[in-house]
DRENDO-1510 file (C-alpha; in Angstrom, 1 decimal, always signed):
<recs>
REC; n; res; u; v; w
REC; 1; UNK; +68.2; +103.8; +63.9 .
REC; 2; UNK; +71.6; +103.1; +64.3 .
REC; 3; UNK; +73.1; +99.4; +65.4 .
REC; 4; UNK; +76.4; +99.6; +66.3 .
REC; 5; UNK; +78.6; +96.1; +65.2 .
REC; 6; UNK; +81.5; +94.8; +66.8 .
REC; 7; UNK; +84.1; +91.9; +65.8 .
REC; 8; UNK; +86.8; +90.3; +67.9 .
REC; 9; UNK; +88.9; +88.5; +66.2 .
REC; 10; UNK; +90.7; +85.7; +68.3 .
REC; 11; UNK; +93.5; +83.4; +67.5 .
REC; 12; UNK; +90.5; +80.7; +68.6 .
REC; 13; UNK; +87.2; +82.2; +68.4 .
REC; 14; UNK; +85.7; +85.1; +66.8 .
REC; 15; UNK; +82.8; +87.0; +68.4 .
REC; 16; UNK; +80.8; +89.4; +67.1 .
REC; 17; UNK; +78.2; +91.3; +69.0 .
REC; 18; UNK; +75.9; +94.4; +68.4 .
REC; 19; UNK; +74.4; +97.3; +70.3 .
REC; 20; UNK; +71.2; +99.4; +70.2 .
REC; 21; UNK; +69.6; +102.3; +71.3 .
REC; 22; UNK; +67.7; +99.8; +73.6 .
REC; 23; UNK; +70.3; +97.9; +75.3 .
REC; 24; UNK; +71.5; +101.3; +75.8 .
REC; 25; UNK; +68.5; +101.9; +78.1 .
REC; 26; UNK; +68.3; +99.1; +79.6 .
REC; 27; UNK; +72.4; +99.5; +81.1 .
REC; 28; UNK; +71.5; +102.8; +82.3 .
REC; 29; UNK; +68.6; +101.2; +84.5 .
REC; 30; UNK; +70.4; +98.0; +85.6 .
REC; 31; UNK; +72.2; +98.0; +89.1 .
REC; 32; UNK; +75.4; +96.3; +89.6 .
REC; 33; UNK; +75.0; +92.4; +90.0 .
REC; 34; UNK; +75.9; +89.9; +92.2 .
REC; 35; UNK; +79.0; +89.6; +94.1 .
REC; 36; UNK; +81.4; +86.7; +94.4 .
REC; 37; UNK; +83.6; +86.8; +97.6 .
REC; 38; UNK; +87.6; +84.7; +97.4 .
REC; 39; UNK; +85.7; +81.4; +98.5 .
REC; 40; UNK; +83.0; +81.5; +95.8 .
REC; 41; UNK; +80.1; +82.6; +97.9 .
REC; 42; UNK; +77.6; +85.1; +96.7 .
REC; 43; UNK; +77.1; +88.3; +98.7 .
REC; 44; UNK; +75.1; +91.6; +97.9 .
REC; 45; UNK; +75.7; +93.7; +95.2 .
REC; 46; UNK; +74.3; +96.8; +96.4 .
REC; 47; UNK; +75.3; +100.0; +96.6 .
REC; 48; UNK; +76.0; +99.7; +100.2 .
REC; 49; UNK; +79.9; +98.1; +101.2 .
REC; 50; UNK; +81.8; +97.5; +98.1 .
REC; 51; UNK; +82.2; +93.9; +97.6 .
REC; 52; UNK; +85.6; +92.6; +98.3 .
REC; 53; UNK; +85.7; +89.5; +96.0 .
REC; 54; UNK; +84.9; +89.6; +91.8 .
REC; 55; UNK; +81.7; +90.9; +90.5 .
REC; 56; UNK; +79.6; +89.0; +87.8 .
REC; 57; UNK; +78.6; +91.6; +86.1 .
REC; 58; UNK; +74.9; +91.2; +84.8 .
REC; 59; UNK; +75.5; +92.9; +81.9 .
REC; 60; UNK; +72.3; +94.5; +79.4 .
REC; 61; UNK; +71.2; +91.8; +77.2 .
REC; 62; UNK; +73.2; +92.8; +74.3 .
REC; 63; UNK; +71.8; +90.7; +70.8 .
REC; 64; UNK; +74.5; +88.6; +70.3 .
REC; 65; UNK; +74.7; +87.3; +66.4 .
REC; 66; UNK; +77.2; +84.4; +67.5 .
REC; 67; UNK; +80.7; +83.2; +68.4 .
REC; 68; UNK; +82.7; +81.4; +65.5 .
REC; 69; UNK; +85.9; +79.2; +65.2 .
REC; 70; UNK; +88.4; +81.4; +63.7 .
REC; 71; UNK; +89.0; +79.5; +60.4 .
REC; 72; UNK; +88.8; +80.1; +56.8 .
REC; 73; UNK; +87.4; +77.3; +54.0 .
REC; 74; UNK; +87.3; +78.9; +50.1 .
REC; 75; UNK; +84.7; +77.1; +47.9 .
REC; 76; UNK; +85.8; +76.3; +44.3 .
REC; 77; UNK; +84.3; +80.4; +43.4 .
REC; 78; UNK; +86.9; +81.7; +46.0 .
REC; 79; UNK; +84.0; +82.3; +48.5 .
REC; 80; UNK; +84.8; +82.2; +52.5 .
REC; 81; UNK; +83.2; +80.6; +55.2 .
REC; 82; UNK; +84.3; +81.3; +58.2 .
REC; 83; UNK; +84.2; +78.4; +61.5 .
REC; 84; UNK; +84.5; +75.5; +59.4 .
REC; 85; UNK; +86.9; +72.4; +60.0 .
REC; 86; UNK; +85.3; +70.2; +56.7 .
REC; 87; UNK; +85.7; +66.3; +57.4 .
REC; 88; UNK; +87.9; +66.3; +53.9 .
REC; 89; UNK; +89.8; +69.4; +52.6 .
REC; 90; UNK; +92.3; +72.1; +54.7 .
REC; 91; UNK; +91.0; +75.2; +56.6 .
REC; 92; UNK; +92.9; +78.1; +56.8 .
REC; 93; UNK; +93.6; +78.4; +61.0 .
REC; 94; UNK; +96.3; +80.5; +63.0 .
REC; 95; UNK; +96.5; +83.5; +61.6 .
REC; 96; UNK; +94.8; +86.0; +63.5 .
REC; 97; UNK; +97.9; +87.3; +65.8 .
REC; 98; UNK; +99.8; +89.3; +62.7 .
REC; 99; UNK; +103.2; +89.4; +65.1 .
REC; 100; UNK; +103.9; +85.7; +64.6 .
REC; 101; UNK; +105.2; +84.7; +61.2 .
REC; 102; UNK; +102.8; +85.4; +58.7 .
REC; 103; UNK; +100.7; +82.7; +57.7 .
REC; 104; UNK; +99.3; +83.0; +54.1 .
REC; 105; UNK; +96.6; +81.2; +51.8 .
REC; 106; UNK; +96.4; +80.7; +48.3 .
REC; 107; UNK; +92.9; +81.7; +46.8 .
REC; 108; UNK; +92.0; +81.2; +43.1 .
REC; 109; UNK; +96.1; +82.4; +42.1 .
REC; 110; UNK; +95.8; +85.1; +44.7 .
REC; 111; UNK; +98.1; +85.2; +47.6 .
REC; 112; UNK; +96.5; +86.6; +50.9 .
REC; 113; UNK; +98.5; +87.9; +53.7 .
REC; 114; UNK; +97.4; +87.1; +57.6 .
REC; 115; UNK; +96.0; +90.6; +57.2 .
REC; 116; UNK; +94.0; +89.5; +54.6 .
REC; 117; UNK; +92.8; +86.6; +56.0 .
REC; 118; UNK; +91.7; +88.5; +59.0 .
REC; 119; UNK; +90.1; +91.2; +56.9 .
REC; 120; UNK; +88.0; +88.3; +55.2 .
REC; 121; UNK; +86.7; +87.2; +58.5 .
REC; 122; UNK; +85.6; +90.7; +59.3 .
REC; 123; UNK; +83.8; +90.9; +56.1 .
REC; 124; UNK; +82.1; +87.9; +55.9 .
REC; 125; UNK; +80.7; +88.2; +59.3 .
REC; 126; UNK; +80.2; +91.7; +58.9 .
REC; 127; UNK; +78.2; +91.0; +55.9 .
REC; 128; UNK; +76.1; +87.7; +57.9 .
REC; 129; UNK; +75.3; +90.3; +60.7 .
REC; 130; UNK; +74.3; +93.1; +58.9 .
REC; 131; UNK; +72.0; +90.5; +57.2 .
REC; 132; UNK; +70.6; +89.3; +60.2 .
REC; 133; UNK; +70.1; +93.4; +61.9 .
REC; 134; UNK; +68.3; +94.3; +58.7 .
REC; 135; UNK; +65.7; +91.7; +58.7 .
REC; 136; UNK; +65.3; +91.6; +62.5 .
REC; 137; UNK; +64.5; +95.6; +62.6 .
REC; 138; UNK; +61.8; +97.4; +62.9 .
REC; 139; UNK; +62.8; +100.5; +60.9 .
REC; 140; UNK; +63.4; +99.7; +57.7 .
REC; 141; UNK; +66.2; +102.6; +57.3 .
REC; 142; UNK; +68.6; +100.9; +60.2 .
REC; 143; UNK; +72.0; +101.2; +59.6 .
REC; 144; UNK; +75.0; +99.5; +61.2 .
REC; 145; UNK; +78.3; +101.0; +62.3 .
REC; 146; UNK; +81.2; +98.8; +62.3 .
REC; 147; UNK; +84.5; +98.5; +64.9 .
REC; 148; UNK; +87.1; +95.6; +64.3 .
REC; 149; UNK; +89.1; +95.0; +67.5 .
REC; 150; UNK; +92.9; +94.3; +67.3 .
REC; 151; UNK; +95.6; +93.6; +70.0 .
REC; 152; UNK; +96.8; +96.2; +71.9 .
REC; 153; UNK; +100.6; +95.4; +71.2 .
REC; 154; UNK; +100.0; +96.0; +67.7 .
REC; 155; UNK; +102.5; +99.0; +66.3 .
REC; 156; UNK; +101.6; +101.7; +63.8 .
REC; 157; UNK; +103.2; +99.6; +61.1 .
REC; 158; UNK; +100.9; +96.4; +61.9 .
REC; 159; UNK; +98.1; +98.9; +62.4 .
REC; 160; UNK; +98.4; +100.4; +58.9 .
REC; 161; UNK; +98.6; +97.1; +57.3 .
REC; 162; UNK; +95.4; +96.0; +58.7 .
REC; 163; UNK; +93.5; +99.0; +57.4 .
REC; 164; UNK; +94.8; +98.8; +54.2 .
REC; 165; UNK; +93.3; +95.1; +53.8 .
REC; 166; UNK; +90.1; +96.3; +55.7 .
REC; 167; UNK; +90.1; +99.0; +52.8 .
REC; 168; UNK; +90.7; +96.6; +49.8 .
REC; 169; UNK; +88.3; +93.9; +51.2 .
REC; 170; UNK; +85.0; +96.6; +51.4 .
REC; 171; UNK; +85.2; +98.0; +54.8 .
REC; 172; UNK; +86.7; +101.0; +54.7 .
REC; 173; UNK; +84.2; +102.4; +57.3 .
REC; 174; UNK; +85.3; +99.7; +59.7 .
REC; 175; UNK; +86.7; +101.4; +62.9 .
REC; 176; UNK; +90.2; +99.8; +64.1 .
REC; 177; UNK; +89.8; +100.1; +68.2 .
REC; 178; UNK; +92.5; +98.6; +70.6 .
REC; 179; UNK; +91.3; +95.3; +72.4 .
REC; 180; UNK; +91.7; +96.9; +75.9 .
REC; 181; UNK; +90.4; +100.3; +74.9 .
REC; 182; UNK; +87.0; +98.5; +73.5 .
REC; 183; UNK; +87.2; +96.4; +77.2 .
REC; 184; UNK; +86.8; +99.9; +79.1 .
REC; 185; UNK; +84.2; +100.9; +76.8 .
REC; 186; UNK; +81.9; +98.1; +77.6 .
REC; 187; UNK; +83.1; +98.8; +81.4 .
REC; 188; UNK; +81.9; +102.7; +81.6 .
REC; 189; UNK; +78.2; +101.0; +80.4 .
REC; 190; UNK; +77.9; +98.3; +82.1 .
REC; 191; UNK; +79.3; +100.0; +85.6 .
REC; 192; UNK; +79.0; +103.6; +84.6 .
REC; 193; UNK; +79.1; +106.5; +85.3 .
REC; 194; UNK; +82.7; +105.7; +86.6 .
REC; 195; UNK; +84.6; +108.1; +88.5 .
REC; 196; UNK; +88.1; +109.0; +86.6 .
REC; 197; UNK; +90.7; +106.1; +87.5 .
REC; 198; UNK; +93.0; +103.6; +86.2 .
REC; 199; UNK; +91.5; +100.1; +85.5 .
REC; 200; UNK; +93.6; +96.7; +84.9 .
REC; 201; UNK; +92.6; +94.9; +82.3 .
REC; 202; UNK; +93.2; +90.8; +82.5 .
REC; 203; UNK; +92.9; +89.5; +79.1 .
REC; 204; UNK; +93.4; +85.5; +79.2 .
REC; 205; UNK; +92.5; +84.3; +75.5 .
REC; 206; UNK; +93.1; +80.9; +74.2 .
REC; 207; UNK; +96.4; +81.5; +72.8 .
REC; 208; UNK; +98.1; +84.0; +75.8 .
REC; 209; UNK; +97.3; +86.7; +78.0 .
REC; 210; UNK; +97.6; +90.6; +78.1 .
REC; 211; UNK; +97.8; +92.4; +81.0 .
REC; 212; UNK; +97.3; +96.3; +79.8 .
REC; 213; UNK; +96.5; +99.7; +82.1 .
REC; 214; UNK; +93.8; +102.0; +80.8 .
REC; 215; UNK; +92.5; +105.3; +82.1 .
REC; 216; UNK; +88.3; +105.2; +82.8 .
REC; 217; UNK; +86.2; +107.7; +83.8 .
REC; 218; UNK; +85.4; +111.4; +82.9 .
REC; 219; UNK; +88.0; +113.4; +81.1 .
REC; 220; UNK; +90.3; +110.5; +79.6 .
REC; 221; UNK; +92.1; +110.9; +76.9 .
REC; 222; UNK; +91.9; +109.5; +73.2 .
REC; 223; UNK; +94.4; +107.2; +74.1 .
REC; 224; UNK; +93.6; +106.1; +77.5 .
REC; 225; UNK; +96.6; +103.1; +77.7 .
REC; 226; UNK; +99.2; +103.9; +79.6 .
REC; 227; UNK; +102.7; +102.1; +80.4 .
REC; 228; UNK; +103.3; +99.5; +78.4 .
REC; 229; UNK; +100.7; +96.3; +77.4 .
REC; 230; UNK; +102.2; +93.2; +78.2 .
REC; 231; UNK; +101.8; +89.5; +76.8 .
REC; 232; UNK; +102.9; +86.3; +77.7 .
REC; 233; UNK; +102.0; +82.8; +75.9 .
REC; 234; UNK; +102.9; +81.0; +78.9 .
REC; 235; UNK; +99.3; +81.6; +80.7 .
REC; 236; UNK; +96.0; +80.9; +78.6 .
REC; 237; UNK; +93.7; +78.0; +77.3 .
REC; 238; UNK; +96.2; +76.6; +75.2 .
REC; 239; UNK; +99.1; +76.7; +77.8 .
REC; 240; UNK; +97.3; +75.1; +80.7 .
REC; 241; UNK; +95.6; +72.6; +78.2 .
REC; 242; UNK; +99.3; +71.8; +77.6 .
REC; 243; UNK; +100.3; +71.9; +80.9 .
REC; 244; UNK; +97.3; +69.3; +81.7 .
REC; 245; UNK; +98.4; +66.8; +79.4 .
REC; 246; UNK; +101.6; +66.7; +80.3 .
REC; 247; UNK; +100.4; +65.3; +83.7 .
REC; 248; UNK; +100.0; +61.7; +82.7 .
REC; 249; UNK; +98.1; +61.2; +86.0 .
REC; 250; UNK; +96.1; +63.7; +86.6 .
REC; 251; UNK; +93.1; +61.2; +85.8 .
REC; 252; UNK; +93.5; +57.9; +86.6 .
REC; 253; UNK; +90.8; +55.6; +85.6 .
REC; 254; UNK; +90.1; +54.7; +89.6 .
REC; 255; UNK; +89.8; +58.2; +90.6 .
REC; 256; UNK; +86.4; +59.7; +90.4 .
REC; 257; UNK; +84.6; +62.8; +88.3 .
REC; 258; UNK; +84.7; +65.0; +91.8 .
REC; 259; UNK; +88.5; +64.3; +92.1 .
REC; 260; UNK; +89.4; +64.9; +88.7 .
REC; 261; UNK; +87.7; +68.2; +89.0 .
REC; 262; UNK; +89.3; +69.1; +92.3 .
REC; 263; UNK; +92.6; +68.4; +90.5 .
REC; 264; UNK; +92.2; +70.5; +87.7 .
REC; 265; UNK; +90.8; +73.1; +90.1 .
REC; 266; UNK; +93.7; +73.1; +91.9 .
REC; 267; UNK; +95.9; +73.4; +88.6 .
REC; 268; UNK; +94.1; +76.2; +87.3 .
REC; 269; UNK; +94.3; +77.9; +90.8 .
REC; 270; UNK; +98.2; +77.6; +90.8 .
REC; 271; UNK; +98.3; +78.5; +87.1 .
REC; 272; UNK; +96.5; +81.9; +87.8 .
REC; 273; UNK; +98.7; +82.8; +90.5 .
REC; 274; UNK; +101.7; +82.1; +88.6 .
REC; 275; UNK; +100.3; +84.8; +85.8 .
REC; 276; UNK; +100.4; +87.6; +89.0 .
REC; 277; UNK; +104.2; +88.0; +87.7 .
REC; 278; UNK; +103.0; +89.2; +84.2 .
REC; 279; UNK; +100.8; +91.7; +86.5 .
REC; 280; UNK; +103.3; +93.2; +88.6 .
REC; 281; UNK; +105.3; +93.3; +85.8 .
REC; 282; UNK; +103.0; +95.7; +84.1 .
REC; 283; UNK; +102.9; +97.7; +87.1 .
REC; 284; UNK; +106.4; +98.0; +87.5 .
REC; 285; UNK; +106.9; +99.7; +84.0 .
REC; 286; UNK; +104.0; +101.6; +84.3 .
REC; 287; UNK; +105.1; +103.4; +87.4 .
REC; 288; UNK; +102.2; +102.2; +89.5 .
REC; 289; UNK; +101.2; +100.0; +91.8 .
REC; 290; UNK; +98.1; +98.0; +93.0 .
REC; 291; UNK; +97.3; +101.2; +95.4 .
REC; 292; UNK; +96.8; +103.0; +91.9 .
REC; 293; UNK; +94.6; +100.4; +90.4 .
REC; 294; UNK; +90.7; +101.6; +90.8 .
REC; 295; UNK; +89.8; +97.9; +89.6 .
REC; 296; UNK; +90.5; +94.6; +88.0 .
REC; 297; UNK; +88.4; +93.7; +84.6 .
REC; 298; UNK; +88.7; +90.2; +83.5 .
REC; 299; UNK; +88.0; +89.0; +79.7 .
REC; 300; UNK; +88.9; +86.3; +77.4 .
REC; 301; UNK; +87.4; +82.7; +76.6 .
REC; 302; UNK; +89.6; +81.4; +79.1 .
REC; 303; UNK; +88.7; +83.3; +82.3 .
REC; 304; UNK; +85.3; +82.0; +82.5 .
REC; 305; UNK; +86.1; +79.6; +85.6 .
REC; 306; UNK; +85.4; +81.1; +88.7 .
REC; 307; UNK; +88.6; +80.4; +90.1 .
REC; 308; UNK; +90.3; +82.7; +87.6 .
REC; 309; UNK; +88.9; +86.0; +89.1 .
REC; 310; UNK; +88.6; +84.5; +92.5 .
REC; 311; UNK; +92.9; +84.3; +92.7 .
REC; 312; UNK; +92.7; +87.6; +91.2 .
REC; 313; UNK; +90.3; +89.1; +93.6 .
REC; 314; UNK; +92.1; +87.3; +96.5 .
REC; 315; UNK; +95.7; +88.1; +95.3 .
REC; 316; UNK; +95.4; +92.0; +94.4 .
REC; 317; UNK; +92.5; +93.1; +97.1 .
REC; 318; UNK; +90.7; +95.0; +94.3 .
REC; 319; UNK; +87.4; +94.7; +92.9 .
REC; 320; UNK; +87.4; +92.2; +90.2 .
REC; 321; UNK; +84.6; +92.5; +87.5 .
REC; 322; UNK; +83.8; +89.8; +85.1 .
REC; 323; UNK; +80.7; +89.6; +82.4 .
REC; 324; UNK; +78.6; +86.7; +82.1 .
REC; 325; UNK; +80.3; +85.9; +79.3 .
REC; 326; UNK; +84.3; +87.1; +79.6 .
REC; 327; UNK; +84.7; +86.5; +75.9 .
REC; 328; UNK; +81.8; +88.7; +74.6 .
REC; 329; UNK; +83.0; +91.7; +76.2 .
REC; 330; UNK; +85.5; +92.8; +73.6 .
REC; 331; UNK; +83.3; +92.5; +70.9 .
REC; 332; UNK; +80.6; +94.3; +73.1 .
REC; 333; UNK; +82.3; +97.2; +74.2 .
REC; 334; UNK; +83.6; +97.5; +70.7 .
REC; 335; UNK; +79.8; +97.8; +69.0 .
REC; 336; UNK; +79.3; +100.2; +71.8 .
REC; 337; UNK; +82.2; +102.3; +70.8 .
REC; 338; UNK; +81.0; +102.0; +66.5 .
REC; 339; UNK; +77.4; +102.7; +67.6 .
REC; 340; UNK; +78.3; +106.0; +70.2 .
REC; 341; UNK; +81.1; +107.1; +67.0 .
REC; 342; UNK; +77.9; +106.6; +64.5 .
REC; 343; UNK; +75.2; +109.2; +66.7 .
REC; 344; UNK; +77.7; +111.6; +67.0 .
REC; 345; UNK; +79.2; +111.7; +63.7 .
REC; 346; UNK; +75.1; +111.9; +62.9 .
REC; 347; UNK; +74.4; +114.9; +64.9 .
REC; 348; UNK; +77.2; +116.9; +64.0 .
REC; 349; UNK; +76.0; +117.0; +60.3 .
REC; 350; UNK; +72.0; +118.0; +61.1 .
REC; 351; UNK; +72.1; +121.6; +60.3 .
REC; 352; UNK; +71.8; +124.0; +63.5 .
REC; 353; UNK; +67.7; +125.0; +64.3 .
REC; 354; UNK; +66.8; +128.1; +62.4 .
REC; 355; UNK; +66.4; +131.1; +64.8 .
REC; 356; UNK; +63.3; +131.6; +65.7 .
REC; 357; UNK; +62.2; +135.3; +63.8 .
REC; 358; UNK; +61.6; +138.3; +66.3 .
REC; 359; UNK; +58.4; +138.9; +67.7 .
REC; 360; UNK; +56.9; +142.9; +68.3 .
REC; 361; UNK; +57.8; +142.4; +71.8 .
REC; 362; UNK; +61.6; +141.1; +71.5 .
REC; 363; UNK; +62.2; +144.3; +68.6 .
REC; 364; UNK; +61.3; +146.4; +71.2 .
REC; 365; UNK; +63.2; +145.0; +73.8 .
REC; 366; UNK; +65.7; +144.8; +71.1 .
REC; 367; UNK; +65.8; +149.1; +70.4 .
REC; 368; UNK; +66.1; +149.7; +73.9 .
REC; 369; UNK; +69.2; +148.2; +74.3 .
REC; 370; UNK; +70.3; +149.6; +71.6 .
REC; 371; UNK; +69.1; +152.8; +73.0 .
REC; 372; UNK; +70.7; +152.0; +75.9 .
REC; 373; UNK; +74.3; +151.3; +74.4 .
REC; 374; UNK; +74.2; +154.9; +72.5 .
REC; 375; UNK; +73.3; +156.8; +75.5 .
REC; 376; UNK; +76.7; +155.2; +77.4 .
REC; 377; UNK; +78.8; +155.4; +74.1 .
REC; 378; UNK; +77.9; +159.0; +74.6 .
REC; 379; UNK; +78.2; +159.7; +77.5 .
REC; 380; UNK; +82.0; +158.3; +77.6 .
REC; 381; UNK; +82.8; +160.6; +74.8 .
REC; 382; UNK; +81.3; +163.8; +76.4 .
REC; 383; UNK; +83.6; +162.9; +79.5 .
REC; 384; UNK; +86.9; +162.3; +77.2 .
REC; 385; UNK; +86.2; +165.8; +75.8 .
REC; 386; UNK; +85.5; +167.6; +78.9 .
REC; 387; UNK; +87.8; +166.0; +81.3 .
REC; 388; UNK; +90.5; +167.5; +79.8 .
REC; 389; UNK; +88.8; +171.4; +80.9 .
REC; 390; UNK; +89.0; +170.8; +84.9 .
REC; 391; UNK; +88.0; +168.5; +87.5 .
REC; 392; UNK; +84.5; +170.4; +87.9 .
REC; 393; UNK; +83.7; +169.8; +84.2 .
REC; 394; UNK; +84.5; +166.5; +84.5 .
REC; 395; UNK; +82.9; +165.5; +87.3 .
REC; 396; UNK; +79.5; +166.8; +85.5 .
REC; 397; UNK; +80.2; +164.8; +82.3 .
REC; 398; UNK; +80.3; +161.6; +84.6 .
REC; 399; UNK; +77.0; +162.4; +86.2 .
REC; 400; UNK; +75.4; +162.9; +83.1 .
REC; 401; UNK; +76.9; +160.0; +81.6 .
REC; 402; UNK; +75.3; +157.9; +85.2 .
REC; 403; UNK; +71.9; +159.6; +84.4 .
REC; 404; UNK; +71.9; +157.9; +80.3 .
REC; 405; UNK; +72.5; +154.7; +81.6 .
REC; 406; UNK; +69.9; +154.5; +84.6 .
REC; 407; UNK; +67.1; +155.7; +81.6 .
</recs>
């Protein structure tokens, strides 16, 4: 059996997630799930009248290993452990995003680069996981298939860096798959089969948001991004925490729980609709518009309240789709993606069946139409030789080249 394991690596969190041959199943069985109309209300989610607000998408129960701060602590042996803050010491934090200025760490008179870092957090969770899928299986010859995720605005340069530390750190058979691309992957499973289209991806993380165009369906290509991914830090978890705090009274001690909450609702609301310029954005350099857009897939830790997809939903009049768990569904589609890449890389090497040898019956079958072939091999050269003598002659050799094949 073959487990396929993928890691998302966040400037926050890191998730990691895995996918079987049985959660496999049970997408394929699993109807769409309920639908969320503009105003938060839940409607049908049939097949019937498409839905016009977000979908939560009840997504296969997919094992889910665990979620982890993205930071690094080194014992005194140089050994990592990643999601620690220790109550005395430093931990290694910030240094997942390898376009801002590189953050490094010192380990035992070794230097490690942010690609390093990151590399160390794939492997030691890689190596937790694989733990845990070997002792939780049934078959004791399981094997896992890795994908590390990576932003999308990452250039070949950035790329190659980060396979070269996945390579030196023990994972050299550790898939490198685009954040968005891993996204669709999780959405042709989840809501498949799709029909071929273009779907918007809405990544709003802890530390920004990406707004990136990908091609779904049957028949796209290897690389199914098109235009050009965009990214803004003013939008995310981190930008409207800042943005909360520098309202001094958002909370007053007199006001109550209820109207605290309606504030902040109201904040995130306006927040979210200021982020539809980072949208349109993406549209505009794309070539497209929201007429193009087959639907609207939300992700990232900080699009879990429902008011994010509702704006969205409300605001672009397209079907919004959002997992149970918006921040699992990177790391999801990307164990989908190592565990599909696995199989087939698995069937292409079983040698092909041996033919089957020929029974009394198929040899004769077999002489006759060898028979068969003579007789109009011969016939065609008796007509080339005669045709040549006069129309009479030939017209006989064609007769009696008629007569060979109906025998």
């Amino acid at each position: 059996m073959t487990v396929g394991l993928g890691v998302s690596i966040g400037t926050v969190n890191t998730v990691c997630a895995i996918d079987t041959p049985e959660s496999g199943k049970n997408s394929r069985g699993r109807k769409r799930g309920a639908s969320v109309d503009a105003g938060g209300r839940a409607t049908s989610g049939g097949r019937g009248k498409r839905a016009a607000g977000p979908r939560q998408s009840q997504s296969p129960q997919r094992t889910a290993p665990g979620t982890w701060r993205t930071t690094l602590t080194f014992d005194s042996t140089g050994k990592a452990r990643v999601g620690r803050i220790p109550r005395h010491g430093r931990a290694v934090t910030d240094f997942a995003d390898l376009t801002e200025r590189g953050r490094t760490a010192r380990v035992r008179h070794r230097s490690l680069s942010s690609a390093d870092l990151v590399a160390t957090v794939a492997r030691t969770v890689v190596a937790d996981v694989s733990a845990h899928v070997v002792a939780a299986a049934d078959d004791a010859c399981a094997e896992t298939a890795v994908a590390v995720t990576h932003p999308v605005s990452y250039g070949p340069d950035r790329v190659r860096v980060l396979r070269e530390s996945l390579d030196e750190i023990g994972l050299a058979h550790a898939a490198l798959v685009a954040e968005p691309v891993a996204a669709a992957a999780w959405l042709s499973v989840a809501h498949g089969p799709l029909l071929p289209g273009l779907a918007l991806v809405y990544d709003l993380g802890g530390s920004g948001l990406t707004v990136t165009l990908v091609r779904i369906g049957a028949g796209s290509p290897a690389r199914p991004v098109i235009g050009e991914p965009l990214r803004s830090t003013d939008f995310g978890g981190r930008a409207f925490g800042a943005e909360m705090a520098s309202r001094r009274n958002w909370r007053s001690g007199e006001s109550s729980a209820a109207a605290s909450d309606a504030v902040i609702t109201e904040l995130r609301t306006v927040h979210i609709r200021e982020s539809l310029d980072v949208v349109y954005e993406c549209l505009n350099r794309a070539g497209v518009t929201m007429a193009d857009v087959d639907c609207v897939l939300v992700v990232g830790g900080a699009a879990r309240p429902p008011e994010v997809a509702a704006v969205l939903s409300a605001a672009m009049a397209r079907p919004v789709i959002v997992a149970p768990d918006p921040e699992r569904t990177i790391a999801e589609g990307a164990a989908i993606l190592a565990r599909n890449a696995a199989e087939a890389a698995r069937q292409s090497r079983q040698p092909a069946e041996p033919e089957e040898p020929a029974t009394p019956g198929m040899l004769r079958r077999r002489l006759t139409r060898v028979a068969v072939t003579v007789a109009v091999a011969a016939g065609g050269a008796l007509f080339a030789a005669t045709a040549v003598v006069g129309d009479e002659a030939g017209a006989q050799s064609m007769n009696a080249g008629l007569v060979h094949v109906q025998h």
